[in-house]
C-alpha positions as CSV (number, residue, x, y, z in Angstrom):
1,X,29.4,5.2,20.2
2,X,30.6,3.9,23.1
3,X,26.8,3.9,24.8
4,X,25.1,1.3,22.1
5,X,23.0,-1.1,24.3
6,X,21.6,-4.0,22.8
7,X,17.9,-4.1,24.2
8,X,15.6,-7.1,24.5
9,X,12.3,-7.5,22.4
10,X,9.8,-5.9,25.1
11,X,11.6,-2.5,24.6
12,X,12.5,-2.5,20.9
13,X,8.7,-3.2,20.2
14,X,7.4,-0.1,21.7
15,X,8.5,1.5,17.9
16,X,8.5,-0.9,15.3
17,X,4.3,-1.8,15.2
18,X,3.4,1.4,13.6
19,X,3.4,-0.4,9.9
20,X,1.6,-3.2,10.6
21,X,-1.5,-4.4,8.7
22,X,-4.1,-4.6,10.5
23,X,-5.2,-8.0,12.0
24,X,-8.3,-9.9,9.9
25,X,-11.5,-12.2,10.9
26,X,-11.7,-14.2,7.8
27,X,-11.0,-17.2,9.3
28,X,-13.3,-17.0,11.9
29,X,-15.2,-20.4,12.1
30,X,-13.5,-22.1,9.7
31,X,-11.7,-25.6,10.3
32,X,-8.3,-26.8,8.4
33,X,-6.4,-29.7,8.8
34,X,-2.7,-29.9,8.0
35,X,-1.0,-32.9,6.6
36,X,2.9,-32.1,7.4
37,X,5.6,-33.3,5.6
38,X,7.1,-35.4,8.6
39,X,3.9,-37.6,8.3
40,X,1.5,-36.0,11.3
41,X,-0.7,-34.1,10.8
42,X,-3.2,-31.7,13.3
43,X,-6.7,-30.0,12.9
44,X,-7.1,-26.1,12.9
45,X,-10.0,-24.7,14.2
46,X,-10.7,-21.0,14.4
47,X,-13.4,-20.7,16.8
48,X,-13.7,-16.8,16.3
49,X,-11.5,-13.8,15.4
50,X,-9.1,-14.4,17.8
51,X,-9.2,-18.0,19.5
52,X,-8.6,-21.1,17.8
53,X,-8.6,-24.8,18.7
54,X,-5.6,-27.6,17.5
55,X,-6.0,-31.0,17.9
56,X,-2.9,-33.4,16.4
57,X,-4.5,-36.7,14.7
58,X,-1.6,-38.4,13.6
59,X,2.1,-38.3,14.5
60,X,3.8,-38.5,18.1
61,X,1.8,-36.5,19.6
62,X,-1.7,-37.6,18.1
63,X,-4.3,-37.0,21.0
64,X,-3.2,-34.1,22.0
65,X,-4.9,-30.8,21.7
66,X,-5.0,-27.0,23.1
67,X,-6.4,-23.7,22.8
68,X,-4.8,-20.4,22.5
69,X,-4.9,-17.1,21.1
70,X,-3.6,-16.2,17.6
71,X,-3.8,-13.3,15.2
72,X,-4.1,-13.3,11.6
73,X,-3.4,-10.8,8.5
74,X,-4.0,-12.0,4.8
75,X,-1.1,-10.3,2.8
76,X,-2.4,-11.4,-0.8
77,X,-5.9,-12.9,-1.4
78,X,-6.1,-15.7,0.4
79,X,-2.8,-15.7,2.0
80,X,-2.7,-15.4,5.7
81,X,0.1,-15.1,8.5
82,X,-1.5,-17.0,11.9
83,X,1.0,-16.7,14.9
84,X,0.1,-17.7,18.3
85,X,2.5,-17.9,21.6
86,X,2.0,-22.0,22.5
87,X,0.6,-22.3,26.4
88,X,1.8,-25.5,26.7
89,X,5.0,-25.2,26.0
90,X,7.8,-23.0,27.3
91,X,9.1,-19.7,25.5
92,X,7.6,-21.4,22.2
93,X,5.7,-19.1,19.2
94,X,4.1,-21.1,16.3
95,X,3.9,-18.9,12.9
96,X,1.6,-20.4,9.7
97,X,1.7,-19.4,6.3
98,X,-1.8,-20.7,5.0
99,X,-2.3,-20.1,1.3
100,X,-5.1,-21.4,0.9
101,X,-6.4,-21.2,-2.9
102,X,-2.8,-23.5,-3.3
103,X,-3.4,-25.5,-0.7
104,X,0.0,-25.1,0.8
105,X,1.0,-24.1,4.1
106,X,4.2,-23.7,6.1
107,X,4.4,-24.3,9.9
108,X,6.9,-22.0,11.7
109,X,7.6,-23.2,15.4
110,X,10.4,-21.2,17.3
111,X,11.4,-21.7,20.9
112,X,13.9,-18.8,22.7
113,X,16.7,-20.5,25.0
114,X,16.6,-20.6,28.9
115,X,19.1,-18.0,30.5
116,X,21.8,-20.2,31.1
117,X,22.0,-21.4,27.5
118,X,22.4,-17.9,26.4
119,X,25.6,-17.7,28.6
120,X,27.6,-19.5,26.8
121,X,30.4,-18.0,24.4
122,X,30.1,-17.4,20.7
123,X,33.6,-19.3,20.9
124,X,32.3,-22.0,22.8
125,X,29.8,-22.9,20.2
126,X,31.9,-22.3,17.2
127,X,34.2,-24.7,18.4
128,X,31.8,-27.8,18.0
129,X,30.5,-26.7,15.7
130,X,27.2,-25.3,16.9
131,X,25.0,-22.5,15.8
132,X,26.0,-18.9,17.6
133,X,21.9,-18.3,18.6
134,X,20.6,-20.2,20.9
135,X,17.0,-19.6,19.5
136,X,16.2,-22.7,18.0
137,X,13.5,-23.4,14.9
138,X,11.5,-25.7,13.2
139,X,10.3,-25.7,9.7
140,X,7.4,-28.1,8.8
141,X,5.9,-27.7,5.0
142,X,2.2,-29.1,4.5
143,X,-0.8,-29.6,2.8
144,X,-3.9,-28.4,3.6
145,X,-7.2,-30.5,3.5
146,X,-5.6,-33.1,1.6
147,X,-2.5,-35.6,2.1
148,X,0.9,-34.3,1.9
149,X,2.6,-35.2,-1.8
150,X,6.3,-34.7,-1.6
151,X,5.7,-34.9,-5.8
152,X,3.6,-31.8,-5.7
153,X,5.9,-28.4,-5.6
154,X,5.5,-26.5,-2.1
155,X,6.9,-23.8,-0.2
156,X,11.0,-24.6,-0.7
157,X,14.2,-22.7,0.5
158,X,15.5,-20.0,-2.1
159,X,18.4,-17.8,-2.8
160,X,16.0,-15.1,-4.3
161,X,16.7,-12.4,-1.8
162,X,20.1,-13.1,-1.9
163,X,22.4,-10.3,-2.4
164,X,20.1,-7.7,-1.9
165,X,19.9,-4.6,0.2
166,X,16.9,-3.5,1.6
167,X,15.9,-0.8,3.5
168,X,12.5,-1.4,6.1
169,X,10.9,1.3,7.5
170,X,9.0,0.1,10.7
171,X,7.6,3.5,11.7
172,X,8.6,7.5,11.8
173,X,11.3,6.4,14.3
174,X,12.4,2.9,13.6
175,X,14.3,2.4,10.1
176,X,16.3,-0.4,9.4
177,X,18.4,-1.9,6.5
178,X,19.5,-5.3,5.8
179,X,22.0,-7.3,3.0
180,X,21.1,-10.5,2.4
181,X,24.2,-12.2,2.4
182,X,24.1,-15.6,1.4
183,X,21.6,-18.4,2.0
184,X,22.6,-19.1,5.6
185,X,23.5,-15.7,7.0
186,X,22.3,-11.3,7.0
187,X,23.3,-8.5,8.1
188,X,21.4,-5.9,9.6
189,X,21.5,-2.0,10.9
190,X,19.7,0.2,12.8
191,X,19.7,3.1,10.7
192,X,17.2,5.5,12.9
193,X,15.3,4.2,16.4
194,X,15.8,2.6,19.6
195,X,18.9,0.6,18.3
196,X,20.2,3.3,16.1
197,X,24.2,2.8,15.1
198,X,24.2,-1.1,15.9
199,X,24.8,-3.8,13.9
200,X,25.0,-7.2,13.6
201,X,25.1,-10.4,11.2
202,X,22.5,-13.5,12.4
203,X,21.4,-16.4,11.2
204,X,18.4,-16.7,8.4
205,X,16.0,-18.5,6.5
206,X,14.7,-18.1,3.3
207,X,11.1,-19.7,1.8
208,X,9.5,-18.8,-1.3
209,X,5.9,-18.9,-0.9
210,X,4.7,-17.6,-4.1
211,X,6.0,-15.6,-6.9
212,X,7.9,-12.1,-5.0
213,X,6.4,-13.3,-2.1
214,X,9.0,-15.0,0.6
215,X,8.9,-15.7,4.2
216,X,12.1,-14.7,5.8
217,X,12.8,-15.8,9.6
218,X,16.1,-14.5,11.4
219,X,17.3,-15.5,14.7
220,X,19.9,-12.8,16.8
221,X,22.6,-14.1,18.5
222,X,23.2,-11.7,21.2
223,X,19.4,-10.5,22.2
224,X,17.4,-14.3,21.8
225,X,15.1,-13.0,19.3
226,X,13.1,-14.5,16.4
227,X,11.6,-12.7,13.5
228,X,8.9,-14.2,11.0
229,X,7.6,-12.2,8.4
230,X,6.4,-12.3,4.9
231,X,7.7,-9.9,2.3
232,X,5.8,-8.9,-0.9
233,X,7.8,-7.2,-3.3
234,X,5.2,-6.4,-5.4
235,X,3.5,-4.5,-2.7
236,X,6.6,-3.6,-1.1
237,X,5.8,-4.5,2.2
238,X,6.5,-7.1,5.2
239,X,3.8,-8.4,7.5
240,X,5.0,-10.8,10.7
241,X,6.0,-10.7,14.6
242,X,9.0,-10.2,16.5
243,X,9.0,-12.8,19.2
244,X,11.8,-12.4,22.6
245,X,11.9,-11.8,26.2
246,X,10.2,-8.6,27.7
247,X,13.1,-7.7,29.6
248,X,16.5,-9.1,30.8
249,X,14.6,-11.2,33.7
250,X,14.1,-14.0,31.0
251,X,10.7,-14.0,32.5
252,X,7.8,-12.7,30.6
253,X,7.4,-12.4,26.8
254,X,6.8,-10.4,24.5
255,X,5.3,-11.4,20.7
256,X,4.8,-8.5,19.0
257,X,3.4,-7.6,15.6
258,X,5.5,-6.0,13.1
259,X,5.2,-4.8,9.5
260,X,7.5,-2.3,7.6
261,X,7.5,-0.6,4.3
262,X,10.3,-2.4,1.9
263,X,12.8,-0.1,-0.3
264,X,15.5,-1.9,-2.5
265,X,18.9,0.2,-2.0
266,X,20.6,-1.9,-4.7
267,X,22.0,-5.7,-5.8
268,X,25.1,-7.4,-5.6
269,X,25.9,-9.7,-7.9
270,X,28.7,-12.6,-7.8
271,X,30.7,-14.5,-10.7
């Protein structure tokens, strides 16, 4: 036990991309335009199978646009995951659940800390209260093609995972379990693979986006890393992207596809 190593994201994703599904052209010249929640609103425009185009039209940053390079998988008909690292700004992934026969869409925008900011001491941040991860996240719900109605029912936080045990198998080496603790907080384990024997309990996020079909988003405390995947329990299955630094230079990254096979290990309940 005593040689566990915590590993960044460049080295844990040489195992864990064996279950992913595989990447789809579907939206390939097709143009969508978001009306977010916080009143802006930005223009989607997948200029083939893997480049699109974003332009914001309303909000603070109306005007400006960019291009960059995203992949896509449709995990139910006419569900898709889009995730693209942003070029124009630093360390920062965007993630979009588009499910498009609802209309409904959920924006996902993570951004890993600067070295310096992971120095700092789980005490340190305790004490005022601060979150223990330095990997910070965004949530943005909206419409697509139409206004935003805060009326209508969209993509909302749930306890539905909540108490669970799960185990994911990534690939024929990586295997991992986790218990959904309560709404703010996991646990997970690395029961075979790179990581295996260590453990830890992060912060989380829970949306459901359709019946047994949530997005779940963590973010590690100790190795800045954020995950963003879907998970269909009807399929049994996770589709989404691991997203850190490539090694412990804090210079490149690494945003790598990941998709696992889902087993439920049991339930705990509460009075």
């Amino acid at each position: 036990m005593d040689d566990l190593r915590f590993i960044q994201v460049g080295e844990l994703a040489k195992g864990i991309s064996e279950n992913v599904l595989p990447a789809v052209a579907d939206l390939s010249g097709r143009s969508v335009q978001l009306f977010f929640e916080d009143g802006s609103s930005t223009r989607y425009t997948f200029t083939d199978a893997h480049d699109l185009r974003w332009e914001a039209l309303t909000g603070s940053a109306a005007g400006a646009s960019g291009e960059e390079s995203y992949s896509a998988t449709c995990f139910r008909d006419s569900v898709y995951f889009v995730d693209y690292v942003s070029r124009s700004e630093r360390a920062t992934s965007v993630s979009l659940v588009l499910d498009l026969a609802a209309g409904k869409a959920t924006a996902v925008i993570g951004t890993l800390p600067a070295e310096a900011d992971v120095q700092k001491s789980a005490y340190r941040l305790a004490s005022v209260g601060a979150d223990l991860t330095a990997v910070a996240v965004r949530f943005l719900r909206a419409t697509i093609d139409r206004p935003f109605d805060p009326e209508e029912r969209h993509h909302a936080p749930t306890t539905e995972l909540v108490g669970k045990r799960v185990q994911y198998v990534y690939s024929q080496t990586e295997t991992y379990e986790h218990i959904y603790l309560n709404e703010k907080l996991y646990t997970w384990q690395c029961l075979t693979g790179s990581e295996q024997g260590l453990a830890d309990t992060d912060r989380c996020h829970y949306f459901k986006i359709d019946d047994e079909l949530y997005l779940f988003v963590w973010r590690e405390k100790i190795v800045p890393t954020l995950g963003v995947v879907l998970l269909d329990w009807r399929r049994k299955k996770t589709t989404g992207k691991l997203f850190g630094y490539e090694s412990d230079d804090f210079g490149g990254l690494t945003n790598t596809p990941i998709g696992a096979y889902a087993t439920l290990l049991n339930v705990t309940t509460y009075d």
